[in-house]
C-alpha positions as CSV (number, residue, x, y, z in Angstrom):
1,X,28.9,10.5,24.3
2,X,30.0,7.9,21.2
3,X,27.3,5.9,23.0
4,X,24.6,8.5,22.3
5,X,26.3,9.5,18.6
6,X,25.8,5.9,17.8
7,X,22.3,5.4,18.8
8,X,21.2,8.9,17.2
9,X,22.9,7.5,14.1
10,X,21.3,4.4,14.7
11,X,17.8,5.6,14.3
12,X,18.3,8.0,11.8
13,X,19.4,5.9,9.7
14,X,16.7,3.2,10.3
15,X,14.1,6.3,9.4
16,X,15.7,6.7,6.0
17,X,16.2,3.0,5.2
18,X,13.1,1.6,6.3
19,X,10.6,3.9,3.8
20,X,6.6,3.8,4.0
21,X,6.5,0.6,4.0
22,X,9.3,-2.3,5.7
23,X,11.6,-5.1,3.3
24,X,13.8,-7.2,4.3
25,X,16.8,-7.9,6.1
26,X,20.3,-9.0,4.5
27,X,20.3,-12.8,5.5
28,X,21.9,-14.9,2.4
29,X,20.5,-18.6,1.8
30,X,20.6,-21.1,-0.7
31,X,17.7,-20.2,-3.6
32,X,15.4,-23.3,-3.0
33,X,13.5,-23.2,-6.1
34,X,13.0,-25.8,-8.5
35,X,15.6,-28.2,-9.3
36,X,14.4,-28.2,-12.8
37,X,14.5,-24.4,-13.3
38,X,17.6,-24.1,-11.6
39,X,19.9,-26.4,-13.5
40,X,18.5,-24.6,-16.6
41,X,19.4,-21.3,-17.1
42,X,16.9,-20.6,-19.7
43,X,14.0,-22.1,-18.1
44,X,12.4,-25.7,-17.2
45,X,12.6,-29.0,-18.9
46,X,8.6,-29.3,-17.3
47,X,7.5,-26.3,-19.1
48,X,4.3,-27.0,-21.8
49,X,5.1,-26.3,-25.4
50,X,2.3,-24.0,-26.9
51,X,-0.9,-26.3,-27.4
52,X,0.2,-29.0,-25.3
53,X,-1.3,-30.8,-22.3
54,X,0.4,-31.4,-19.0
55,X,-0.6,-34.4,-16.6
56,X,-3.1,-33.1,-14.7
57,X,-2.3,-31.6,-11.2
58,X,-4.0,-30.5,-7.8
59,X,-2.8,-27.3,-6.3
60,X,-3.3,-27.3,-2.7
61,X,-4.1,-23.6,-1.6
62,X,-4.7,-21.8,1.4
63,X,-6.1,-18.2,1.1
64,X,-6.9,-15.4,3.9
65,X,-10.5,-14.6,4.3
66,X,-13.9,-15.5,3.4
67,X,-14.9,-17.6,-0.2
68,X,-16.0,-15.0,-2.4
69,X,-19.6,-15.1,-4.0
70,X,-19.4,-17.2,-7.3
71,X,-16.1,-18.5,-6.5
72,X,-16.5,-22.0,-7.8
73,X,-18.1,-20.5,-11.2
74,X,-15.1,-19.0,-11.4
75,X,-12.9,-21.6,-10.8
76,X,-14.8,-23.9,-13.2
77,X,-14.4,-20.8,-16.1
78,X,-10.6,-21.3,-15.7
79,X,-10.4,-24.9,-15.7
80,X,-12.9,-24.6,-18.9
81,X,-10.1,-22.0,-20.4
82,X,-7.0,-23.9,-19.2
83,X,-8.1,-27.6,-19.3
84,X,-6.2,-28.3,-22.5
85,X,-3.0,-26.1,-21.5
86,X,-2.4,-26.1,-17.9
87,X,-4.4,-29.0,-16.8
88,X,-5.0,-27.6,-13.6
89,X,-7.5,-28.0,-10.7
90,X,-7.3,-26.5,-7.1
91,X,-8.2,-27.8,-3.1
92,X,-8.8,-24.1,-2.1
93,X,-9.3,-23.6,1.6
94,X,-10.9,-20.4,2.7
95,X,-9.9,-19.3,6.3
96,X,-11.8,-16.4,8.1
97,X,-9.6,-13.3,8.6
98,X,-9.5,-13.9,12.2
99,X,-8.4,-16.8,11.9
100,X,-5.9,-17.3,9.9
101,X,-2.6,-15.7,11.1
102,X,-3.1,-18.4,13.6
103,X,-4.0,-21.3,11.3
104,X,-0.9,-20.3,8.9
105,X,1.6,-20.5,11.1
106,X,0.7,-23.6,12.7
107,X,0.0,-25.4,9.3
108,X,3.6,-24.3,7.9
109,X,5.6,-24.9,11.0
110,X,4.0,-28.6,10.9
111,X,5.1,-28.9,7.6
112,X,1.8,-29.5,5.7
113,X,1.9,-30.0,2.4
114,X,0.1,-26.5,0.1
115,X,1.6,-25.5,-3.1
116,X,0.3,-21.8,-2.6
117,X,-0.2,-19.5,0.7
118,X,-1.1,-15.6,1.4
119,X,1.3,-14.5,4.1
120,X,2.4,-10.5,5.2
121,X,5.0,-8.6,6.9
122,X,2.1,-8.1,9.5
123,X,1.8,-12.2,9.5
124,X,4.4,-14.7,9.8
125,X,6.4,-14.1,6.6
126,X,9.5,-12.7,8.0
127,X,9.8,-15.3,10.6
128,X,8.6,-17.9,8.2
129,X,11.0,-16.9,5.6
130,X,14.2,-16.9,8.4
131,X,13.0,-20.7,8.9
132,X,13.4,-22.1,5.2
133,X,9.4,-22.5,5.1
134,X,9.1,-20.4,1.9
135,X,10.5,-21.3,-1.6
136,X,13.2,-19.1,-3.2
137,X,11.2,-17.6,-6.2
138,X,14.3,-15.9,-7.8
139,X,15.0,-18.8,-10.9
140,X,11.0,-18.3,-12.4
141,X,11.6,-14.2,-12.1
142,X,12.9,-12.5,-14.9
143,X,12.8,-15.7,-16.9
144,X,11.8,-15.7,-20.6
145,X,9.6,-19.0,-20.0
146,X,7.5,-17.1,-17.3
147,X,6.4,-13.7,-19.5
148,X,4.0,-13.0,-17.2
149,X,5.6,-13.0,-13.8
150,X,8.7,-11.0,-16.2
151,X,6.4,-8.4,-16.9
152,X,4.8,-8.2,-13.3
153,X,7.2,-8.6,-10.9
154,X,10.5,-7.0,-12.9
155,X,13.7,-6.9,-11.0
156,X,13.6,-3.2,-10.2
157,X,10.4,-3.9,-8.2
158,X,11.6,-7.3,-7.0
159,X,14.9,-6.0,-5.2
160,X,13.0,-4.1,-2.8
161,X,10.6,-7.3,-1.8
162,X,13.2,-9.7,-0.1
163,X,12.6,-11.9,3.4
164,X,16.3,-13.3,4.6
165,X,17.5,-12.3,1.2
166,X,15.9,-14.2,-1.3
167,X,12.7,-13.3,-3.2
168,X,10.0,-15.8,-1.4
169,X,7.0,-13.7,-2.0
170,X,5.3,-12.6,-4.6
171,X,4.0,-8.9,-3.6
172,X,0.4,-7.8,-4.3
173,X,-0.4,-4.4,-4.6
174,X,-1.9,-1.8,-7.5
175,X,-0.5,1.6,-6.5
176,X,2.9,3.3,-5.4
177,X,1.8,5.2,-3.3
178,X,-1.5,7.1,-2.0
179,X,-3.3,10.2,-3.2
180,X,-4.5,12.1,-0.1
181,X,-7.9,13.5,-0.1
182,X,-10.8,15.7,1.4
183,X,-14.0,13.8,0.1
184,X,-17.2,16.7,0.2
185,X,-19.9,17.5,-1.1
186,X,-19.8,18.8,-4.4
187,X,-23.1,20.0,-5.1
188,X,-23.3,21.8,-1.7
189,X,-19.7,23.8,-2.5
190,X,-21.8,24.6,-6.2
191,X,-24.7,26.0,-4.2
192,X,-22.4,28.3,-1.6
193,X,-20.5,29.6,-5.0
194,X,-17.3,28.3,-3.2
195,X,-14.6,26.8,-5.6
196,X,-14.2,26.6,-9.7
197,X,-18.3,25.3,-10.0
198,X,-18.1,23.6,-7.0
199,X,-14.7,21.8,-7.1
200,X,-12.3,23.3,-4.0
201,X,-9.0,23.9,-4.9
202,X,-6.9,25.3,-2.3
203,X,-7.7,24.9,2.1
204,X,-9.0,28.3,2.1
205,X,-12.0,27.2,-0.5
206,X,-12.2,24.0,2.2
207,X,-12.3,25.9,5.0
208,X,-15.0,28.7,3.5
209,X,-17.1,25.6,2.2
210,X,-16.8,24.2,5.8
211,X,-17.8,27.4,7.3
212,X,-20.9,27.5,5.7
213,X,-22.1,24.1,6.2
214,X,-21.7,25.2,9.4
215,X,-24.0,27.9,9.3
216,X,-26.4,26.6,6.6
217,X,-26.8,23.1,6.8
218,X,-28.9,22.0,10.3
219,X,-27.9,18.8,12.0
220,X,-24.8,18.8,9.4
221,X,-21.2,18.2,11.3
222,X,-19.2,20.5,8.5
223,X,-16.0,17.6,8.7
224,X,-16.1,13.9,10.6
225,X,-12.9,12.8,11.7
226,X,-12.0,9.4,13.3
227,X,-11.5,8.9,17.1
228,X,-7.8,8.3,17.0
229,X,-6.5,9.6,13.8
230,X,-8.3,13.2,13.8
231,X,-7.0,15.7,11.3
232,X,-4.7,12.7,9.9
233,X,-3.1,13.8,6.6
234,X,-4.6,17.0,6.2
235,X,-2.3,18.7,8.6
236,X,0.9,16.4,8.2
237,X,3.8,18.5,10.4
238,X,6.1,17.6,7.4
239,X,4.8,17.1,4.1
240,X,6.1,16.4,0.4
241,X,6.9,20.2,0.3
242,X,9.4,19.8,2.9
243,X,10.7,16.8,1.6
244,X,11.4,19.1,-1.8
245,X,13.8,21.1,0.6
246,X,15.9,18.0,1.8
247,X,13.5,18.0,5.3
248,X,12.6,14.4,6.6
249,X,10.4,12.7,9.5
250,X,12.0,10.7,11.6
251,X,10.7,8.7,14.7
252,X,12.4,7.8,18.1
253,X,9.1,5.5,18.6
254,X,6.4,5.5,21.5
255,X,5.0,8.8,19.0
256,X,8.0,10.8,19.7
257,X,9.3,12.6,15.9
258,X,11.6,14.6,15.8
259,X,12.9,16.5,12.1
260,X,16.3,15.9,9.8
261,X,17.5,17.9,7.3
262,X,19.9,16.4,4.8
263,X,22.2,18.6,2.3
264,X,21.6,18.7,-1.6
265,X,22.4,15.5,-2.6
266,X,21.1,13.4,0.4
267,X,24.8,12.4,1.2
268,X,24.9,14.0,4.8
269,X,22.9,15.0,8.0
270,X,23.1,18.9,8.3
271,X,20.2,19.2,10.9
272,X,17.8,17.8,13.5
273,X,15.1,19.2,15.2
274,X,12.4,17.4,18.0
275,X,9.1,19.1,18.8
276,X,9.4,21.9,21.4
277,X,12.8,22.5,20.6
278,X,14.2,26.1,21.1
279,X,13.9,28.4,18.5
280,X,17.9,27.9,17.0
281,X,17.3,24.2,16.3
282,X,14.3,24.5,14.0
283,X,16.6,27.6,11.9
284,X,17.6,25.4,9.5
285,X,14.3,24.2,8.8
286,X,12.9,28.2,8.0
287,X,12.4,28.5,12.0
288,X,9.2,27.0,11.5
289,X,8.3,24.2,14.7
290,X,6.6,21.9,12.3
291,X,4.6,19.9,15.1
292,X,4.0,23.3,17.0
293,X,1.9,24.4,13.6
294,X,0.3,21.2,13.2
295,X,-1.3,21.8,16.5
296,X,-2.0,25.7,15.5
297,X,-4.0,24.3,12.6
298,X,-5.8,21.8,14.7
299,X,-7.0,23.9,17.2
300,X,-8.5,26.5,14.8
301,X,-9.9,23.9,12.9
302,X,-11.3,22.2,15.3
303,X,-14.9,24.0,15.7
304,X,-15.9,22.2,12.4
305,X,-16.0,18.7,13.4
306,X,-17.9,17.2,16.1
307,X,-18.1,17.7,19.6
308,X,-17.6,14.4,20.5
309,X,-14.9,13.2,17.7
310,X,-12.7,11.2,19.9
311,X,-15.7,8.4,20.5
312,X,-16.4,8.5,16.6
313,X,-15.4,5.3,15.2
314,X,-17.0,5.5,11.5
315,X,-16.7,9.3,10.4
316,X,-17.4,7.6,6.3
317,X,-20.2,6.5,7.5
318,X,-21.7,10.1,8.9
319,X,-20.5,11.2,5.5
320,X,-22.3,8.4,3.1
321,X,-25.4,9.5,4.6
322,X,-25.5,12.7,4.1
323,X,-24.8,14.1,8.1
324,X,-21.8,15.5,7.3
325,X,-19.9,17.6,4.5
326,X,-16.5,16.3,4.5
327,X,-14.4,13.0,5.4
328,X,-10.9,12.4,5.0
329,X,-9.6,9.6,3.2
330,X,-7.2,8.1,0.1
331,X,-8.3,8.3,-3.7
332,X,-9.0,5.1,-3.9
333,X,-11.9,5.0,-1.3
334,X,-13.6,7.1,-3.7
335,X,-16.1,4.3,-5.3
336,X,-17.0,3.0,-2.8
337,X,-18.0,6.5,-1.5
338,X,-19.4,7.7,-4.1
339,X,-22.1,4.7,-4.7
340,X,-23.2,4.5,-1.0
341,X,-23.9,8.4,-1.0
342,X,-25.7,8.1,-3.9
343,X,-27.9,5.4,-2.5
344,X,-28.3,7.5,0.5
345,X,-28.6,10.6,-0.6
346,X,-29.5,10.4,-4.5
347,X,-29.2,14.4,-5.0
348,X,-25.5,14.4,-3.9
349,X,-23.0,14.5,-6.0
350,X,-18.9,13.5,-4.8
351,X,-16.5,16.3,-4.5
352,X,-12.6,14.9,-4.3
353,X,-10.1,18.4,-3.1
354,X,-6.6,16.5,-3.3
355,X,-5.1,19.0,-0.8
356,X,-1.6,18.1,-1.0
357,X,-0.3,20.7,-3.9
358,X,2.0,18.4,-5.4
359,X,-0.2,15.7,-5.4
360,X,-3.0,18.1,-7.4
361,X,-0.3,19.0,-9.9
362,X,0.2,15.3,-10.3
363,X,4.5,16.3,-10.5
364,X,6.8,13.2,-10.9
365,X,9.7,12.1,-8.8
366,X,8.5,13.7,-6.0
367,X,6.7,11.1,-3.8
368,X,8.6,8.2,-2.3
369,X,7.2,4.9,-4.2
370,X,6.1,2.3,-2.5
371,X,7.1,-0.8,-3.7
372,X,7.7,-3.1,-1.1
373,X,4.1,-5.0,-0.5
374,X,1.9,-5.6,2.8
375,X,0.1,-8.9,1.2
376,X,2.8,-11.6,-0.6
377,X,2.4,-14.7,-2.2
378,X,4.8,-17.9,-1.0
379,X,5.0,-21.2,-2.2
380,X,6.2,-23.8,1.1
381,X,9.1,-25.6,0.7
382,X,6.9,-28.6,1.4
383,X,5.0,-28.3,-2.0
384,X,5.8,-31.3,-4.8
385,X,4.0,-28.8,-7.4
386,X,6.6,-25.8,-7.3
387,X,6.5,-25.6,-11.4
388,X,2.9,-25.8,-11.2
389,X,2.0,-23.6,-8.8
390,X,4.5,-20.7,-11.0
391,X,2.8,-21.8,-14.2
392,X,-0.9,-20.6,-13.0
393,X,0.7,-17.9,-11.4
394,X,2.6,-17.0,-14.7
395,X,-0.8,-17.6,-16.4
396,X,-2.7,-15.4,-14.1
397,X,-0.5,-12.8,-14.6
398,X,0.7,-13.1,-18.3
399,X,-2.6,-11.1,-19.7
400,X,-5.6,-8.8,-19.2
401,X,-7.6,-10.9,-20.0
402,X,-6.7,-13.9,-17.5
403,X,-6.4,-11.3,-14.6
404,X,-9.4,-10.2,-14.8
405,X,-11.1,-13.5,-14.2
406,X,-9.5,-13.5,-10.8
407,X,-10.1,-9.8,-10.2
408,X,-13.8,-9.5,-11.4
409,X,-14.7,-11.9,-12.4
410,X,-16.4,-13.5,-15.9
411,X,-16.8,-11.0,-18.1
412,X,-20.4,-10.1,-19.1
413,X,-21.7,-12.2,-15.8
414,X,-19.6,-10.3,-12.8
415,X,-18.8,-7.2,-14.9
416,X,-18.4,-5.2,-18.1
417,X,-15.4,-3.2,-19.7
418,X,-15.7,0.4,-20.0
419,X,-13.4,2.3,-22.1
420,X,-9.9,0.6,-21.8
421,X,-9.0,1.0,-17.9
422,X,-12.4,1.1,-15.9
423,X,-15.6,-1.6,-15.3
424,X,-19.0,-1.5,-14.0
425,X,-21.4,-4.0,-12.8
426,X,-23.8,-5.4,-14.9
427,X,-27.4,-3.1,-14.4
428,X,-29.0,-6.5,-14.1
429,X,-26.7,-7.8,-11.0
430,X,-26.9,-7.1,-7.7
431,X,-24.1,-5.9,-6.1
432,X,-24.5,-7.6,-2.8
433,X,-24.4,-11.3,-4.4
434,X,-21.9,-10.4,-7.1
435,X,-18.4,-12.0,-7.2
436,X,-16.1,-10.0,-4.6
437,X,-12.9,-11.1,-4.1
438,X,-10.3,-9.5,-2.2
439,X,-7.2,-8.1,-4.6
440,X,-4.8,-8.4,-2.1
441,X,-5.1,-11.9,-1.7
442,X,-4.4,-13.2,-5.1
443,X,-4.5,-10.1,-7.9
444,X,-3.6,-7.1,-7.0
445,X,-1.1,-6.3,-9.7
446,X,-0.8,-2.3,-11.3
447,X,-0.5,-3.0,-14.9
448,X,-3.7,-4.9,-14.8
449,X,-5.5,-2.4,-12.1
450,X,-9.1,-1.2,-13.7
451,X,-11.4,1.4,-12.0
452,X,-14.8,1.1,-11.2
453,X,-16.8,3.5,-13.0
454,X,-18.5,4.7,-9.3
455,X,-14.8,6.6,-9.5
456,X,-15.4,10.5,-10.2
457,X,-14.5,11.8,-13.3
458,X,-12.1,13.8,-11.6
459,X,-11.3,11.3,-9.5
460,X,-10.1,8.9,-12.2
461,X,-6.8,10.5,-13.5
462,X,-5.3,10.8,-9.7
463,X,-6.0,7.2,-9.9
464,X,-4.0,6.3,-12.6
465,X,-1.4,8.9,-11.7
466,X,-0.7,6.5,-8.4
467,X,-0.4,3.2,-10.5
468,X,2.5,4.1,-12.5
469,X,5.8,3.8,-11.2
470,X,7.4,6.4,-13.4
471,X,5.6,9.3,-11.5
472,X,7.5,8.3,-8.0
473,X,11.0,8.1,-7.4
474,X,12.3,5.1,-5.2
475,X,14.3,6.1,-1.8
476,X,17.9,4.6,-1.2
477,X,17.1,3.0,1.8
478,X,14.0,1.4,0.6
479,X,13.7,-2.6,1.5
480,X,16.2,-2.4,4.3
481,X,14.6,-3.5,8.0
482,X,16.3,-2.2,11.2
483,X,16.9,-5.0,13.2
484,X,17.8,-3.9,16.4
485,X,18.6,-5.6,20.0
486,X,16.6,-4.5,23.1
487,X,19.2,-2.1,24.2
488,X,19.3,-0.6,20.8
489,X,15.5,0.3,21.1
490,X,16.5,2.3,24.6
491,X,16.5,5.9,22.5
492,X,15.0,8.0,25.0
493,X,18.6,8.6,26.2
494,X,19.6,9.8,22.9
495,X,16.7,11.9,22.5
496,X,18.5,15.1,22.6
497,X,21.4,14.5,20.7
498,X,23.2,18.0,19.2
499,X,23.4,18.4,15.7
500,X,27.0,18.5,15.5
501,X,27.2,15.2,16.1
502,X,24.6,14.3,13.5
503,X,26.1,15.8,10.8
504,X,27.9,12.8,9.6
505,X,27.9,11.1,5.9
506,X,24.8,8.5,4.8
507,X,27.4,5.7,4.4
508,X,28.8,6.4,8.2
509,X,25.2,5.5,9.1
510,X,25.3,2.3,7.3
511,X,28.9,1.5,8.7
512,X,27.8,2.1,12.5
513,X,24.4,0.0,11.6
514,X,26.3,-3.0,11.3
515,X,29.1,-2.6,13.2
């Protein structure tokens, strides 16, 4: 029995420590940074007075993906812009996706000598980071001779984005979290009379509007789902509304979940519930079987999509082109969206229902932020350029007006400000040969974070909404990894554990985790 208390604890605790998305675990190393910035508290003895010129220096970088369209333009704009200042230039090397998990790990276990990599969670950088490869980061963060890495990577954000306990990655990301959407067609929803003038606003406006594309529009599958995700956020078992009333998801992996309830102030474990459970474990939860809904709603909602769903592999797709009324996605897929229905279908116009009701009403501190990163910057250890390297990244980051180079571009050649937070491509460029880079390689960054003008009007303020970190509140348990043996992952015999011997405090959890 203490066996199966302490794996149940085990994994309930890893559910609330681990978050949406994973950090780091505890491991405590030397900082490696620079010895320069490091025996100087306030900064480094290299750093270039205002108006001064460095020796010149050659980054060596390797970068995840394909060149991007004008990239040496670009290139040649900063050196232009920086040639009297930073004095940089850069070896860039350019590895297809495919390639370059691969390519990575073999050039940094060598040892090869790059002042500036992209590595992920999902890529080598935990393993990388255990190993020494990566610089400690930690003496050019909040550090009054690096403004721009001060005011973009702050230590509230920074704690949560730790391999083997030091910061050796710069994370790259422009939202906390995402807005869930229906995408539809708006001016079809204004011709049925459904919704306020065509915008849906509850699931029973969806579900009229899908009803009669259904029985109005030939050849027209009313919603397209994906093979292997169907429904996917539209009917989460447990949603933000639950989490309102203290009610968590938890997972005991292989796709078996299984409900928690905690008390008011999230100090202690009052319930637990697993799909199928009899009626007097899902009590405490309102006696409502989460999962046992989900499918309920599923099932009825299922004559609107198509026949064949579970071979459709591209359900946007049958929406950009008009063959289909709805498509569920994130806000920030709207754009894109948006200009490829247009070009299809030049009489449609984008309808975004954000069906999650707290979401809509755009509250704050309800939505768990997410501010640990799936795409990092490192600097190797090998690199003889460590100050460098930080002062184009503090550069980079230390303005609008720098980041945007990166991001999109020259302005008034790759694009054009509109208003004070969006773009739009010049009329006279073509798209398809245009700069376009990838943000998460290099950029991504939420102060700096503008919107294409192909986002919806309505569309736009749900944007912002999920770039500021004031609207989300940040879990306990966010950054910590679970790092468990092989027997620890053998949870199927703890699968039905009793709540009495769940109910136990949030800091036992942490004490049996690392016992």
């Amino acid at each position: 029995m203490f066996k199966m208390k302490k794996a149940a604890a085990l994994v309930l605790a890893a559910v609330m420590a681990i978050g949406s998305l994973a950090g780091c675990g505890a491991k405590e190393e030397t900082p490696q940074g620079s010895q320069a910035v490091q025996e100087e508290a306030g900064g480094t003895k290299e750093t270039a007075e205002p108006g001064s010129t460095k020796e010149p220096v050659t980054l060596k970088v390797l970068m995840n993906g394909d060149k991007p369209n004008d990239w040496d333009r670009v290139l040649e704009e900063f050196y232009a812009r920086t040639k009297e200042t930073l004095n940089i230039t850069f070896d860039w090397t350019w590895v297809p996706a495919a390639d370059y998990k691969d390519k990575l790990n073999v050039k940094m276990t060598a040892g090869e000598e790059y002042d500036l990599v992209f590595d992920a969670p999902w890529m080598h950088l935990r393993t990388l980071a255990e190993d020494g490869i990566y610089v400690d980061l930690s003496p050019y963060l909040n550090n009054d001779n690096y403004p721009g890495l001060k005011e973009c990577f702050p230590e509230e954000i920074m704690q949560y984005n730790k391999y083997s306990g030091i910061n050796c990655a710069l994370p790259l990301y422009f939202t906390y979290g995402s807005i869930n959407i229906v995408m539809y067609r708006m001016d079809w929803a204004r011709e049925f009379g459904i919704g306020t003038d065509g915008q849906i606003n509850s699931h029973e406006e969806l579900r009229e509007y899908l009803e009669k594309v259904k029985s109005d529009k030939s050849g027209v599958t009313p919603i397209a789902l994906k093979d292997n995700r169907g429904f996917y956020h539209l009917f989460d078992a447990l949603t933000v509304e639950q989490q309102k009333d203290h009610i968590y998801q938890g997972s005991l992996g292989n796709d078996i979940f299984f409900a928690y309830k905690l008390n008011d102030d999230e100090t202690q474990v009052v319930a637990t519930a697993l799909p199928g459970d009899a009626a007097e474990y899902w009590e405490p939860f309102g006696g409502v079987d989460f999962w046992k809904q989900k499918l309920e709603n599923q099932r009825e909602w299922n004559q609107y999509c198509e026949t064949d769903s579970l071979n459709q592999k591209d359900p946007g797709a049958v929406f950009q082109v008009g063959k289909a009324g709805a498509c569920i996605d994130t806000i920030d897929a709207v754009p894109k969206f948006n200009q490829l229905l247009k070009v299809n279908a030049p009489e449609a116009e984008l309808g975004v229902y954000v069906h999650e009701d707290a979401a809509r009403n755009m509250e704050k501190g309800v939505y768990n932020a997410q501010v640990t990163s799936n795409n990092c910057l490192c600097i190797p250890a090998s690199s003889k350029n460590i100050d460098r390297t930080m002062e184009f990244l503090n550069w980079m980051f230390e303005s609008a007006e720098n980041h945007d180079l990166f991001e999109y571009g020259i302005e008034g050649v790759h694009w054009e400000a509109v208003g004070t937070n969006q773009y739009k491509i010049p009329d006279n460029v073509d798209p398809t040969t245009n700069y376009n880079p990838s943000g998460y390689n290099l950029s991504w960054n939420p102060k700096y974070y503008r919107f294409s003008t192909n986002y919806t009007e309505y569309s736009v303020p749900y944007a912002e909404y999920a770039t500021k970190l004031e609207n989300f509140k940040i879990s306990k348990g966010t950054g910590f990894v679970f790092q468990s043996d092989s027997e620890k992952r053998k949870l199927h015999s703890a699968a039905r554990f009793s709540v009495k011997y769940l109910r136990l405090p949030i800091t036992a959890f942490w004490k049996i985790l690392i016992s």
